[in-house]
N, C-alpha and C positions, 0 to 999 in steps of 0.2 A: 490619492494624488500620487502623481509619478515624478520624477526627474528624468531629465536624457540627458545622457552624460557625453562626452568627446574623447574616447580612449584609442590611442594610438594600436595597430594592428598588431604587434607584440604583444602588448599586455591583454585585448581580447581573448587569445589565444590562450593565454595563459588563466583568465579566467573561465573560459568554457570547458579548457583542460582539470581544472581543480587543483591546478599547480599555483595558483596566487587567490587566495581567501582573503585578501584588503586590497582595497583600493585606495589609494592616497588622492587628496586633496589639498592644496594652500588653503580655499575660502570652502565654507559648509553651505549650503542651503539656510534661509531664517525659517521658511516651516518647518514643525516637527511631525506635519501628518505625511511623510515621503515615507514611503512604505515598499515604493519598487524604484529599481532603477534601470531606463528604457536604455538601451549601448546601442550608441555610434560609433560607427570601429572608423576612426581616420582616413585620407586616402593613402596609398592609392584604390581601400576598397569602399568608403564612400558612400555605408548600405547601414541599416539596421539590421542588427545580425540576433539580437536576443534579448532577456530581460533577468533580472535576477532581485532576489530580496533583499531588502537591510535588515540583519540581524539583530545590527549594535553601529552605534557611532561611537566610533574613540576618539579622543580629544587630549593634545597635550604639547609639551615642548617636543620637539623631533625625539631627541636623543632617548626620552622615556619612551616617546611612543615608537619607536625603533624596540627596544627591549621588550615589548611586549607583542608586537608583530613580527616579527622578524623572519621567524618562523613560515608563516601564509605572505609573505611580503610579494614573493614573484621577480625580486626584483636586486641587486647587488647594493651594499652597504654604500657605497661610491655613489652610485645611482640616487640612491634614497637620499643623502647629502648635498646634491650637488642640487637636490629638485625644492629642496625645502632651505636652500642655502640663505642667509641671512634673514630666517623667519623663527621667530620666537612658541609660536601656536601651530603643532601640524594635528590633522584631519584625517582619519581611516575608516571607513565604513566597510564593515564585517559581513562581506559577503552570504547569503542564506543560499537558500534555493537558486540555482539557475537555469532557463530553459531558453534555450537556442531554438532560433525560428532554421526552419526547416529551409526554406526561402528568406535570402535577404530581402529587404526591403529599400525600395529608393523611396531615404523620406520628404521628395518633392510630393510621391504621389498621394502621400498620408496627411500632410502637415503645409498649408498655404505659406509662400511665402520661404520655404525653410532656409535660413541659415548657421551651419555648426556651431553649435554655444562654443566660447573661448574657456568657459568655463563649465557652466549646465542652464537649463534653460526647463519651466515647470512645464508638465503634461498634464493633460488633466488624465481623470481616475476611468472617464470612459473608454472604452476598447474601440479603435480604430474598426472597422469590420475585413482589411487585411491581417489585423493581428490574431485576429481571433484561430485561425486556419493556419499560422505562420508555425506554431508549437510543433517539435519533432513528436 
C-alpha cells in the first residue's frame, strides 16, 4: 500500500535533491502497511513527479522531534515552528530510497476523479501502468 502525499514545490526539490531526508507531518496515516510514498509536488507544478520509501516514522512532541531531525529536516527552525505551531504530537517519516519519474505525471490521467489530499490520501499497492515506465 501506498500514500500520496501533497508537498509543496520547495520541499519536492529538496527531497529529490537529498538535501531534506524527513518529511514532516501534523496527522500520520492509521495504516501501518504504507511502505511508499507516491509525491504530488503542489501548484504551480501540479504533476507527480516521483515516489520514495519510508524508512522509519518518528513520532513525538516537536521540540524532541526537531532534535533529532534537524539535521535531514530541509527546512529552517522558524519554519519547522511555525508549521507544528500549537501542536503537542509532530510526525516525520524518514525518507528511504527515492526515484523520481523521469516524466511527471498528470494525476487526472492515472487516478479517477483526482483531487489533492489536504493531507494524504491511500493508493493502492498496484502500479498504475504509467508508473511503471515513469522511473529515471
Amino acid at each position: 500500500m501506498r500514500v500520496l502525499l501533497s508537498i509543496k514545490p520547495v520541499h519536492v526539490e529538496n527531497i529529490l535533491s537529498g538535501a531534506k531526508t524527513f518529511e514532516f507531518r501534523r496527522k500520520i496515516f492509521s495504516r501501518r502497511d504504507i511502505k511508499t510514498v507516491l509525491i504530488y509536488c503542489t501548484r504551480p507544478v501540479g504533476r507527480l513527479v516521483g515516489e520514495f520509501d519510508i524508512a522509519e516514522i518518528l513520532e513525538g512532541h516537536p521540540e524532541q522531534l526537531w532534535l533529532k531531525t534537524r539535521s535531514g529536516s530541509g527546512i529552517s527552525k522558524e519554519y519547522y515552528d511555525g508549521y507544528f505551531c500549537g501542536r503537542t504530537q509532530a510526525y516525520a517519516l524518514k525518507i528511504g530510497a527515492v526515484r523520481p519519474f523521469a516524466e511527471h505525471i498528470n494525476p487526472s490521467q492515472v487516478m479517477k476523479n483526482f483531487s489533492p489530499p489536504q493531507s494524504f490520501m491511500y493508493v493502492g499497492h498496484q502500479r498504475a501502468p504509467l508508473f511503471e515506465h515513469a522511473h529515471i
